[in-house]
C-alpha positions as CSV (number, residue, x, y, z in Angstrom):
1,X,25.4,-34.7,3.7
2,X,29.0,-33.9,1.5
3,X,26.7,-33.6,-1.5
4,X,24.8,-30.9,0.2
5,X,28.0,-29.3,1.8
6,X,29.4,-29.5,-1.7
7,X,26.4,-27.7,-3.4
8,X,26.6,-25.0,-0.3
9,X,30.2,-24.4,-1.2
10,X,30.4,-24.3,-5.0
11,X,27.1,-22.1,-4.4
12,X,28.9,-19.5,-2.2
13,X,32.1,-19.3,-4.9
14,X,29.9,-18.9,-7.7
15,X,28.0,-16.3,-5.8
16,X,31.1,-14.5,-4.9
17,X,32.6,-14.6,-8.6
18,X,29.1,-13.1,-9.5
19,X,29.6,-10.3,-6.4
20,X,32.9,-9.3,-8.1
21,X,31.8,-9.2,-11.4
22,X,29.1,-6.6,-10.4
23,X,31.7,-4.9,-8.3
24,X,33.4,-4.5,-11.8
25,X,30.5,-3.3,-13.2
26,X,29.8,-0.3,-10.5
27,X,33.0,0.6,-11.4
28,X,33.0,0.7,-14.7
29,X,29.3,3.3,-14.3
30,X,31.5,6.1,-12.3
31,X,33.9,5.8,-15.1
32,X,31.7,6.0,-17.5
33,X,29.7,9.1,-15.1
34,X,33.4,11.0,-14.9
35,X,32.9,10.5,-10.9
36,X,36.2,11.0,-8.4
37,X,36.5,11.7,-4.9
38,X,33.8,11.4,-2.3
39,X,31.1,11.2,-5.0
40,X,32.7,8.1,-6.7
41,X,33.1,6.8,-3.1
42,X,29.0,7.1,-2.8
43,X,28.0,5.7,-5.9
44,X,30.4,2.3,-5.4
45,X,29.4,2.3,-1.7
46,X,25.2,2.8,-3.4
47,X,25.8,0.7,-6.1
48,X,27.4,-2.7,-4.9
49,X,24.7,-2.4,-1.8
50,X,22.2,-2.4,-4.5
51,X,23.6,-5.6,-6.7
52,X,24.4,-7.4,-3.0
53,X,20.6,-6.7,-2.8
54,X,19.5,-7.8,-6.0
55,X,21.4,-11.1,-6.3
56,X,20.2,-12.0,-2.3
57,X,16.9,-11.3,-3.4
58,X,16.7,-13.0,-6.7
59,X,18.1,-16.3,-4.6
60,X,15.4,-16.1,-2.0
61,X,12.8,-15.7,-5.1
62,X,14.2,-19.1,-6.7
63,X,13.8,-21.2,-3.1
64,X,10.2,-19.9,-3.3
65,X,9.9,-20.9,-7.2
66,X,8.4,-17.9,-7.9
67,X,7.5,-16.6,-11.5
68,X,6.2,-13.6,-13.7
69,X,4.1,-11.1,-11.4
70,X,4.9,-12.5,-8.2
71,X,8.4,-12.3,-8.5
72,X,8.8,-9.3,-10.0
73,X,6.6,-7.6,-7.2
74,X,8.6,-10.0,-4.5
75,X,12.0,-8.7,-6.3
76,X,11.2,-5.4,-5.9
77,X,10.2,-5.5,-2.1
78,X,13.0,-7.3,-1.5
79,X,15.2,-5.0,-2.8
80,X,13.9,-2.5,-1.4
81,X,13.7,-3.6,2.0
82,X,17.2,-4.3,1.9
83,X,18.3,-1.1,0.3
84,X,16.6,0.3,3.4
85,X,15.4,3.0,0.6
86,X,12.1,5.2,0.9
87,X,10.2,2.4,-0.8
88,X,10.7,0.4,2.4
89,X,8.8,3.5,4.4
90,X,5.6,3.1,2.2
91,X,3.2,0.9,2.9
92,X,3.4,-2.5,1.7
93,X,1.4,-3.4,-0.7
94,X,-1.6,-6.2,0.6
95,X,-2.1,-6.7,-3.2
96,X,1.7,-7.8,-4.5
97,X,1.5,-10.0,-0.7
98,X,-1.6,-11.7,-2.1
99,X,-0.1,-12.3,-5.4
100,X,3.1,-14.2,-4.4
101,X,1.1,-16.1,-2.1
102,X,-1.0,-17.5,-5.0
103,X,2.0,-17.6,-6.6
104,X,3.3,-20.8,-4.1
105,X,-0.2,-22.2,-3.9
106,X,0.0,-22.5,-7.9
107,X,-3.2,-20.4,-8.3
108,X,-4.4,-19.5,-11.4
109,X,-7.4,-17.8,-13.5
110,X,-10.8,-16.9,-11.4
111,X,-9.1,-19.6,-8.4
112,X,-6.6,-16.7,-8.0
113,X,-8.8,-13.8,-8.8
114,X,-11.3,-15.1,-6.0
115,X,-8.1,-15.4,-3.6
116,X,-6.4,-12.0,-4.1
117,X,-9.3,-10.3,-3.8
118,X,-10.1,-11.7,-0.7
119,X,-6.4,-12.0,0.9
120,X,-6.4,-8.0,0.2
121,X,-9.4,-7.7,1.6
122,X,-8.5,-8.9,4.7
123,X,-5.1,-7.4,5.0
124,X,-6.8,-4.0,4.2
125,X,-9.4,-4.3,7.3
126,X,-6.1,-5.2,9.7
């Protein structure tokens, strides 16, 4: 129990070290962009939503020990859904759905061929 307490602690420094080093980073972009006022205001306020995104997303993707396709498609979802952005207004996409779900059953080759094409299937009819 402390060991997990201890993990969840150093977990949440390290993550808030990271959270100010990207903070540094958006500012550093409206420097480099010559930005003041209310526009600088809207690109920081953009911009560390965006890397708050990101780095939630990427730690969600690792606890589902996801990998290539399925975690790019899952990272860009998530970041999108959290952005709240117009990619979260599309559609989903059944076919990026199917793929991270082969992903956690550790399908491969025609095994995940045969199950994408099927999950999509399926999630196309309703």
């Amino acid at each position: 129990m402390k060991k997990s307490l201890s993990l969840l602690a150093l977990s949440f420094v390290l993550g808030a070290a990271h959270f100010s080093a990207l903070a540094a980073s958006c500012d550093e972009q409206a420097t480099e962009k010559k930005l003041a006022g209310a526009a600088k205001t809207s690109f920081l306020k953009k911009c560390n939503a965006d890397a708050g995104a990101a780095n939630g997303c990427d730690t969600r993707a690792a606890e589902k020990k996801l990998a290539g396709a399925a975690k790019t498609s899952f990272l860009k979802k998530c970041t999108a859904d959290a952005a709240g952005g117009a990619a979260s207004e599309a559609k989903p996409d059944p076919a990026a759905a199917c793929e991270a779900k082969a992903a956690e059953k550790k399908l491969a080759g025609a095994a995940k061929n045969s199950f994408v094409k099927k999950c999509a299937a399926d999630a196309a009819k309703g």
